[in-house]
Each structure stands twice: as C-alpha cells, then as structure tokens.
N, CA, C and O atoms as CSV, one atom per row, in Angstrom:
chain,resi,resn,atom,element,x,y,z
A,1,UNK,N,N,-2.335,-4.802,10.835
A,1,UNK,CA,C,-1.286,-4.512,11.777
A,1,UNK,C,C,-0.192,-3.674,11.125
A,1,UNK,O,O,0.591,-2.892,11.664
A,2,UNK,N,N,-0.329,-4.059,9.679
A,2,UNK,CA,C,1.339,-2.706,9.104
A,2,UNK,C,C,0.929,-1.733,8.930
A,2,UNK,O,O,1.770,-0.950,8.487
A,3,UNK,N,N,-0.646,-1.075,9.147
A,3,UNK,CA,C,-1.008,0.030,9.294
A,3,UNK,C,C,-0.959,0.593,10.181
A,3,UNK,O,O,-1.032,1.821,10.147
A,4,UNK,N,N,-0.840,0.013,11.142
A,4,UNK,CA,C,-0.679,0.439,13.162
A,4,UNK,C,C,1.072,0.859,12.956
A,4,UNK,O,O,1.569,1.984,12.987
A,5,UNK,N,N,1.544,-0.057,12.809
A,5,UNK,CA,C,3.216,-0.121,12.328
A,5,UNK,C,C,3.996,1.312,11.742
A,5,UNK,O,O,5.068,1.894,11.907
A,6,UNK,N,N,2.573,1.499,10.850
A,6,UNK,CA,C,3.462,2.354,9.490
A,6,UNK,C,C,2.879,3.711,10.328
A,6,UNK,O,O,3.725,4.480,10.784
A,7,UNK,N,N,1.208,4.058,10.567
A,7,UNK,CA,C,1.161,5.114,11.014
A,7,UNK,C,C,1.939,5.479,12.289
A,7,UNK,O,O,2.151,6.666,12.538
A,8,UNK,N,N,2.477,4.268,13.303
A,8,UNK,CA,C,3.193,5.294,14.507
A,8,UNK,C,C,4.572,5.515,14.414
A,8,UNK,O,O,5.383,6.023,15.189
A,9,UNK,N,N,4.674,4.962,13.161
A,9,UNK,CA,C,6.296,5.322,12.401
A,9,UNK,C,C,7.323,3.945,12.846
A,9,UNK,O,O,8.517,3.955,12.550
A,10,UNK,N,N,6.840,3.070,13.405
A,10,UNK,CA,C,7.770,2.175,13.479
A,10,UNK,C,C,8.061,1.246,12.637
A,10,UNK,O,O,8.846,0.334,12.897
A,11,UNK,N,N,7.508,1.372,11.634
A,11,UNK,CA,C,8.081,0.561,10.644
A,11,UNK,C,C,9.802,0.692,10.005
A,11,UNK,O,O,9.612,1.822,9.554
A,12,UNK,N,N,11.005,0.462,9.705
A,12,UNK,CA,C,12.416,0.521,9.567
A,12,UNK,C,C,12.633,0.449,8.312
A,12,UNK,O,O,12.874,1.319,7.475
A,13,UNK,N,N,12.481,-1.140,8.223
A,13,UNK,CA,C,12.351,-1.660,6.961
A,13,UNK,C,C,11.059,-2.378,6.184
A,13,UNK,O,O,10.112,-2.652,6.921
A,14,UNK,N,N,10.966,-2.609,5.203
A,14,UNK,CA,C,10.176,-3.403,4.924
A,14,UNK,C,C,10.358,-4.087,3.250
A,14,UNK,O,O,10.437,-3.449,2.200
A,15,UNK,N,N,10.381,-5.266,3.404
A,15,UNK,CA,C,10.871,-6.324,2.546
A,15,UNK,C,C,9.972,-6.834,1.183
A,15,UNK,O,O,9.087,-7.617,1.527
A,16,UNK,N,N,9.988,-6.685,0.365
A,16,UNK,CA,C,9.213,-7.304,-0.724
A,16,UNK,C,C,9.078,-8.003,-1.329
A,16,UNK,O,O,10.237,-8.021,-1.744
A,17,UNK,N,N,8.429,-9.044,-2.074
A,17,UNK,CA,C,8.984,-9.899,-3.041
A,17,UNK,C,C,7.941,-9.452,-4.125
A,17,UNK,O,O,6.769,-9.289,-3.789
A,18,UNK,N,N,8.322,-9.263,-5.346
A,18,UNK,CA,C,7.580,-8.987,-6.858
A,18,UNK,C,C,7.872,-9.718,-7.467
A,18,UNK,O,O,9.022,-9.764,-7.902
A,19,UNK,N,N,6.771,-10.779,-7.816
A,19,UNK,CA,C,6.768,-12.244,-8.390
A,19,UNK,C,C,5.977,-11.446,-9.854
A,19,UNK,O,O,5.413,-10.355,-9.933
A,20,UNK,N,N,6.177,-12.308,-10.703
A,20,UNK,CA,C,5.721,-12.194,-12.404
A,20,UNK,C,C,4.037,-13.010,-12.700
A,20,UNK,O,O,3.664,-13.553,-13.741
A,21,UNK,N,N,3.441,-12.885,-11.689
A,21,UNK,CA,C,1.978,-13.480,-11.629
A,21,UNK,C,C,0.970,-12.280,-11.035
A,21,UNK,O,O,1.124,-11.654,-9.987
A,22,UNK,N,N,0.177,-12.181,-11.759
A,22,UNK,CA,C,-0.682,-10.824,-11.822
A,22,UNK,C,C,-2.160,-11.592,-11.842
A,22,UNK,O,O,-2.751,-12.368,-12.593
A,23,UNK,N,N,-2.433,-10.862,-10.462
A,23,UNK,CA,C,-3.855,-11.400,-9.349
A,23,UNK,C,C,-4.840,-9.871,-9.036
A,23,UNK,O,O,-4.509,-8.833,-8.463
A,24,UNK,N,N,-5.766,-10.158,-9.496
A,24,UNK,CA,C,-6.337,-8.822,-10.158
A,24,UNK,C,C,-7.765,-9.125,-8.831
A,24,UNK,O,O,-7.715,-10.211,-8.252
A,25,UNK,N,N,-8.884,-8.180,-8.466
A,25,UNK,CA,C,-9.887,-8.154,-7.592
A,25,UNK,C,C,-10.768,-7.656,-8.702
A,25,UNK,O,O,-10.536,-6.821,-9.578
A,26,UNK,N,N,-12.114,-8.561,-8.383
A,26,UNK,CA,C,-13.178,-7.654,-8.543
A,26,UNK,C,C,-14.417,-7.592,-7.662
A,26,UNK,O,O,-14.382,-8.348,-6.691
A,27,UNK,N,N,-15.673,-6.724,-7.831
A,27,UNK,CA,C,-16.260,-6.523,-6.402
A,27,UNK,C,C,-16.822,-8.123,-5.788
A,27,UNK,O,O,-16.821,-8.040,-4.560
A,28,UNK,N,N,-17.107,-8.970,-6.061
A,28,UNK,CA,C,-17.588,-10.107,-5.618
A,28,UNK,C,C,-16.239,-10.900,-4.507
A,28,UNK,O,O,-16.392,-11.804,-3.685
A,29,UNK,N,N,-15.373,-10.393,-4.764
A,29,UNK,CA,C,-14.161,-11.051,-4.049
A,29,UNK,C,C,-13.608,-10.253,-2.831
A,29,UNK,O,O,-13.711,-9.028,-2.902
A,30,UNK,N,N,-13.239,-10.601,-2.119
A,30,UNK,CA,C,-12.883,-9.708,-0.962
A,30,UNK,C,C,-11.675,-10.591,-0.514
A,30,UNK,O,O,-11.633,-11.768,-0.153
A,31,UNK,N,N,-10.688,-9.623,-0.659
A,31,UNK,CA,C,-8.903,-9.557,-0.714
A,31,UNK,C,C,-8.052,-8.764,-0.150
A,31,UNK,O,O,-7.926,-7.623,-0.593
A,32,UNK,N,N,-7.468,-9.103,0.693
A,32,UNK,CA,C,-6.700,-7.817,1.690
A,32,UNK,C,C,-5.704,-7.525,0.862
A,32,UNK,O,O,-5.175,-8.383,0.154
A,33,UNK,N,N,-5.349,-6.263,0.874
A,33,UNK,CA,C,-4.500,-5.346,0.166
A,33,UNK,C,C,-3.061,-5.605,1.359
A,33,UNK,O,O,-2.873,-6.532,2.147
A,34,UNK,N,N,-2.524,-4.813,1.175
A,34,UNK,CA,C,-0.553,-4.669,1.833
A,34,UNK,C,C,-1.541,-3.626,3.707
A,34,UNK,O,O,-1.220,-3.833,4.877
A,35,UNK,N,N,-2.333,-2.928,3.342
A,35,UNK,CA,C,-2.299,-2.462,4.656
A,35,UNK,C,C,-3.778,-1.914,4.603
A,35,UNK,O,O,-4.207,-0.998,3.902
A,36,UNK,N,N,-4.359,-2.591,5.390
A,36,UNK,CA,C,-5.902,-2.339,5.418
A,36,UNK,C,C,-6.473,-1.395,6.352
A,36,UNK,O,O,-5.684,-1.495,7.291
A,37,UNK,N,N,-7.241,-0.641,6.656
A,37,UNK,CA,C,-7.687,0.172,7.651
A,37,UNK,C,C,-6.628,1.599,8.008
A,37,UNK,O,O,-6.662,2.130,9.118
A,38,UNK,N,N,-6.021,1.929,7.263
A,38,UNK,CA,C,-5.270,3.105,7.194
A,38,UNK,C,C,-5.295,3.880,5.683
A,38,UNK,O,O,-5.077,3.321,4.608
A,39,UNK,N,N,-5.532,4.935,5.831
A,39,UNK,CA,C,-5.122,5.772,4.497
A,39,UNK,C,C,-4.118,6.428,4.829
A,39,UNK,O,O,-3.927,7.091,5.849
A,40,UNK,N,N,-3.367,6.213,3.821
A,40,UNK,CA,C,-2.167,7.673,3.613
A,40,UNK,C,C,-2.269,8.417,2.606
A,40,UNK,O,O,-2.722,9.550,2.768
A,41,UNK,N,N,-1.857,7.954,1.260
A,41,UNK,CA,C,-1.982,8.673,0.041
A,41,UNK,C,C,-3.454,8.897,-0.175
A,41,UNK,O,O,-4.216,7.967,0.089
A,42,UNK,N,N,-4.106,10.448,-0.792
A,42,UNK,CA,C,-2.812,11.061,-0.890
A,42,UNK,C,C,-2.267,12.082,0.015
A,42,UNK,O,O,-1.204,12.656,-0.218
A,43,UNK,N,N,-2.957,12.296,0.994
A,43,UNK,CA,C,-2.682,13.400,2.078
A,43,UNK,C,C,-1.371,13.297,2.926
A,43,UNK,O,O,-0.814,14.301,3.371
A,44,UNK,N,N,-0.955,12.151,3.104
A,44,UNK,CA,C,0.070,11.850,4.036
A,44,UNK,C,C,0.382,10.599,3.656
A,44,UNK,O,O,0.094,9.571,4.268
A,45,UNK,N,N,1.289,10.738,2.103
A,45,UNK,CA,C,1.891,9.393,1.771
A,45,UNK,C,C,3.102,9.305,2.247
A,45,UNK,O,O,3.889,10.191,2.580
A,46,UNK,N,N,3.217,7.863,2.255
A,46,UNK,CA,C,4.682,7.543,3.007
A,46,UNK,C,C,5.204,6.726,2.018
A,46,UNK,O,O,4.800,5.765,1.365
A,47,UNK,N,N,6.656,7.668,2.128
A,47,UNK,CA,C,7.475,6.966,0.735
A,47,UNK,C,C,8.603,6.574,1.493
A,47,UNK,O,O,8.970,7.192,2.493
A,48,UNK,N,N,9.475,5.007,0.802
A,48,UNK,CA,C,10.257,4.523,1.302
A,48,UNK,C,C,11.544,5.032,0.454
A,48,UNK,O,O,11.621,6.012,-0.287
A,49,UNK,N,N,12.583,4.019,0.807
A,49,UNK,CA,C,14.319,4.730,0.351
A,49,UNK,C,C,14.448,3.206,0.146
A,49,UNK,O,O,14.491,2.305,0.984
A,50,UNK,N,N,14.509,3.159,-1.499
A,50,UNK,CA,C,15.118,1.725,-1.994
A,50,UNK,C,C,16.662,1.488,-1.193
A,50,UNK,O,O,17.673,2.131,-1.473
A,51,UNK,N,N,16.603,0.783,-0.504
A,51,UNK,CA,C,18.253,0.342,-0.181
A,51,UNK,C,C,18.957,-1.203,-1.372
A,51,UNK,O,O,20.108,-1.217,-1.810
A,52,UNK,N,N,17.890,-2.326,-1.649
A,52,UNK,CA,C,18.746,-3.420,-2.227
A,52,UNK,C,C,17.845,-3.616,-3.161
A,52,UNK,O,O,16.654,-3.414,-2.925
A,53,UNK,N,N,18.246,-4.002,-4.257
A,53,UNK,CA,C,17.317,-4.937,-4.965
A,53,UNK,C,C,18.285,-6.108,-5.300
A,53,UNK,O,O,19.461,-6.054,-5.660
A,54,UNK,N,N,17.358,-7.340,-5.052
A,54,UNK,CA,C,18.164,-8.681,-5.879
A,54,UNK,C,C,17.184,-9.563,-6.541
A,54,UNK,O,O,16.011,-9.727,-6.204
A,55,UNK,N,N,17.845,-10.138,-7.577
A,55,UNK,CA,C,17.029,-11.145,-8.325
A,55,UNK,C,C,17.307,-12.451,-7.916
A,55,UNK,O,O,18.426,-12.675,-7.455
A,56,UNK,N,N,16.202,-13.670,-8.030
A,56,UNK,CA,C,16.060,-14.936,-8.105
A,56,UNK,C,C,15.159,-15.598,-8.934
A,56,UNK,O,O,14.043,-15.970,-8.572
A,57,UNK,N,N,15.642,-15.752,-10.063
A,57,UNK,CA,C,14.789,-16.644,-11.096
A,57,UNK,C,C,14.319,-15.674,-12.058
A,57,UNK,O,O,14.918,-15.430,-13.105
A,58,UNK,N,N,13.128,-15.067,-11.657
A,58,UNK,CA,C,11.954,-14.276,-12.126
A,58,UNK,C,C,11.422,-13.461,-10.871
A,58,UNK,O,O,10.625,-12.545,-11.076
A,59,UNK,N,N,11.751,-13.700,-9.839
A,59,UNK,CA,C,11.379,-12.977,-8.528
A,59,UNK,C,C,12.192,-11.781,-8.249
A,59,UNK,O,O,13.391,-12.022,-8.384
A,60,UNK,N,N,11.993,-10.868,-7.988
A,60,UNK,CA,C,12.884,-9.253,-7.241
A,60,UNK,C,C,12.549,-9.186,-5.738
A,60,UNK,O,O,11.419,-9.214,-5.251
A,61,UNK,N,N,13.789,-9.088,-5.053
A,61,UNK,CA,C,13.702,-9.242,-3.525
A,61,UNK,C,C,14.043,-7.573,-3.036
A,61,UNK,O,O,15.175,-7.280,-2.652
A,62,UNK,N,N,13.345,-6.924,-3.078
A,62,UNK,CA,C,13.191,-5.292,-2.717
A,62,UNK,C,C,13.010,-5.098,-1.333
A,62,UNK,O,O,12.115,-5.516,-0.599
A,63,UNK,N,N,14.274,-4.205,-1.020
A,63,UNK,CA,C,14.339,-4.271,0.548
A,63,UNK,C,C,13.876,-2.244,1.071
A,63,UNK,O,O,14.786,-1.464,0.791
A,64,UNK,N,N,12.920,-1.761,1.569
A,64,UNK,CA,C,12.833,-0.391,1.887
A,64,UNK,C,C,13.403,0.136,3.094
A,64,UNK,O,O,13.257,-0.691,3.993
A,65,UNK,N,N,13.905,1.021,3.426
A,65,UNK,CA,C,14.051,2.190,4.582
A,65,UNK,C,C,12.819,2.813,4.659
A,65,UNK,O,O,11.972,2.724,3.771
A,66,UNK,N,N,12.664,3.532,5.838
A,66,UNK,CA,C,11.391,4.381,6.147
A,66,UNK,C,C,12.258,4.755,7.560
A,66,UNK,O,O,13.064,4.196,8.304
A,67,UNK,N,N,11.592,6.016,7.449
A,67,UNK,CA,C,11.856,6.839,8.603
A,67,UNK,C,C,11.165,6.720,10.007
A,67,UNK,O,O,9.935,6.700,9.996
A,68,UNK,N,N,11.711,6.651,11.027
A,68,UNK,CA,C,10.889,6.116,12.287
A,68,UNK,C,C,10.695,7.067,13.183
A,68,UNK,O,O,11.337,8.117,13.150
A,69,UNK,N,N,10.063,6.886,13.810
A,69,UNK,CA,C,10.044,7.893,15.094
A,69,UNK,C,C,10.812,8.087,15.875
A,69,UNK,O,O,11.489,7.059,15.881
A,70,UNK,N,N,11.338,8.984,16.845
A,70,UNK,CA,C,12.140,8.990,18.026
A,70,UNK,C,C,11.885,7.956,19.206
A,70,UNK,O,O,12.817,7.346,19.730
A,71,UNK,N,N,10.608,7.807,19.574
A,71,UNK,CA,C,10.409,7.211,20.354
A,71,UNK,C,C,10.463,5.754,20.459
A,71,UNK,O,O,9.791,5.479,21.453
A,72,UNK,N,N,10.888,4.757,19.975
A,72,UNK,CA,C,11.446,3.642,19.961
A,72,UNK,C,C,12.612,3.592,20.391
A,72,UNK,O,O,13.219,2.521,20.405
C-alpha cells in the first residue's frame, strides 16, 4: 500500500524509526521490504527532505517531507 501512496504522490510525510538491530534476508526467507510491488530507483527515485531527527535510548525517530501532488 506505500507503494500505491508513494507512486500517486500522496505520501507528505513519512516517519521512521532506526533501531541498532541488524536483520539481514536470505533466499529461503521471504520478508517484505518498506514498499513492495513498485520500483523507483533508479529511474524515478523519490527522495525525501529530512525535517526532524530525535533520539531515544539507542533508537533515531526520523521524520521525511515528500512532495505531493496537486490533486489532494
């Protein structure tokens, strides 16, 4: 669904959390990625506009801008 989101441009913001635990795939495992069934990069990557970063503990709470469409 954040591929439906991101390609018709309605995505605004979008929120992150980057935790210090590193979860790796290999082919026997099947693991959804951040946005499945859409390509962008590299033909039509979509880059965001850091607006906040904050810390908690060991966690980074990363907040993005993205540009939207008119039509919303």
């Amino acid at each position: 669904m954040l591929g439906a989101f991101l390609t018709e441009q309605l995505l605004d913001e979008l929120f992150l959390t980057l935790a210090p635990q590193i979860a790796g795939r290999d082919s026997a495992t099947a693991r959804p990625g951040l946005v499945e069934g859409h390509l962008f990069a590299p033909e039509h990557p979509l880059w965001g506009t850091l607006v906040s970063v904050k810390r908690g503990g060991s966690h980074l709470f990363l907040r993005y801008a993205f540009p939207t469409s008119k039509l919303a």
